[in-house]
C-alpha positions, 0 to 999 in steps of 0.5 A: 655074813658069817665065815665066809669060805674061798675056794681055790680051783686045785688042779694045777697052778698057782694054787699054795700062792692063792691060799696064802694070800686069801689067808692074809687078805681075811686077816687083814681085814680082820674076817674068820673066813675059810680058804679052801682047795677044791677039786671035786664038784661037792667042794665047789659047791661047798663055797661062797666064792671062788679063785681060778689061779694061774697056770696051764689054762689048758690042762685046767680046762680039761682036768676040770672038764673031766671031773665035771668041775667045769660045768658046776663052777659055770652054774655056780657063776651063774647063780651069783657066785663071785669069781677070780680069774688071774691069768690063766684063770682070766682065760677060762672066764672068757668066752673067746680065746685065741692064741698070739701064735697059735689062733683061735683054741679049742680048749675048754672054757666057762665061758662066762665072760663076755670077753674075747683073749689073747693068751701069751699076749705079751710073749713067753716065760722070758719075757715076763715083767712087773708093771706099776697099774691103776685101778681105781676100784681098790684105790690110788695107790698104785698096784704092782702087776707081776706079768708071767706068759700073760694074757689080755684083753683084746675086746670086751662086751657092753656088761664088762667094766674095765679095771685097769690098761697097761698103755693102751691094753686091757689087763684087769676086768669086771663082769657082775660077779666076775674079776679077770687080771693078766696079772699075778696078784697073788705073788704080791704083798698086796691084798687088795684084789683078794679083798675085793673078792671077799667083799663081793661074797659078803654082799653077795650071801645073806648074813646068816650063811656060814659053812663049818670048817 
């Protein structure tokens, strides 16, 4: 396709480091694509794929509920839009979501994912970490996982491939049209999980869809 357009979810989180790195990841390999931030339901619908970045997923629950971004991204999903969710954006894809201190939550998600997680599965900001990790799908070379007030993984539905274990935990996950990490991709050097997004929105739109900057 021609000039494909990433969106980043701009309500709060990890959102300039996402932008850079889709940035990096078009040129990379060598695609004219279009890195935006969105935050109104006319710009989510003005994409082709989309990244759910880091954070609060609580206050990214609800800011995009009260905006109505929430149900549009959901329908979007729905119609075959690829989606990223890292960390927090990994928590709004699930459809269960509880906490490792608090239970189960209440929040907001799009509960789209077929999974069921554990926020702050590995302990709070203090405990954050980097992991070397396999992932098979974007190749052998091994992928440095920047772990931040992390989730995982604790049951997955028969429709969700797994990506990638730290141990015996789950932390990178693939459901159709849908990627979910623990993890912080986006405060690496390495591009691959944001081109593995870009490859799904150009196998996903006919070859002549293009959107003018």
């Amino acid at each position: 396709m021609k000039n494909p357009a990433i969106g980043i979810l701009a309500l709060q989180g990890a959102i300039e480091e996402h932008t850079a790195m889709t940035k990096l990841a078009f040129k990379q390999m060598g695609i004219d694509g279009y890195v935006r931030q969105v935050k109104s339901v006319e710009e989510v619908n003005a994409i082709h794929g989309l990244i759910i970045p880091g954070g609060e997923s609580t206050v990214i629950g609800r800011l995009s509920s009260l905006n109505q971004t929430l149900q549009v991204v959901k329908k979007r999903i729905y119609d075959g839009m690829p989606v990223l969710g890292t960390c927090a954006g990994l928590v709004l894809l699930a459809k269960k979501v509880y906490d490792r201190v608090l239970g189960e939550t209440s929040q907001p998600t799009l509960n789209v994912m077929d999974v069921v997680v554990e926020r702050n599965a590995f302990g709070r900001q203090r405990e954050s970490f980097e992991a070397e990790l396999e992932i098979p799908t974007i190749g052998e070379k091994k992928f440095k996982g920047v772990f931040i007030r992390a989730p995982a993984v604790r049951e997955v539905g028969s429709q969700v491939k797994v990506l990638s274990t730290l141990g015996n935990v789950i932390v990178a996950v693939q459901q159709g049209n849908m990627i979910g990490t623990a993890f912080h991709p986006e405060l690496t050097e390495d591009t691959r999980i944001h081109q593995l997004l870009i490859n799904m929105v150009i196998d996903a739109c006919p070859p002549q869809t293009s959107l003018k900057s």
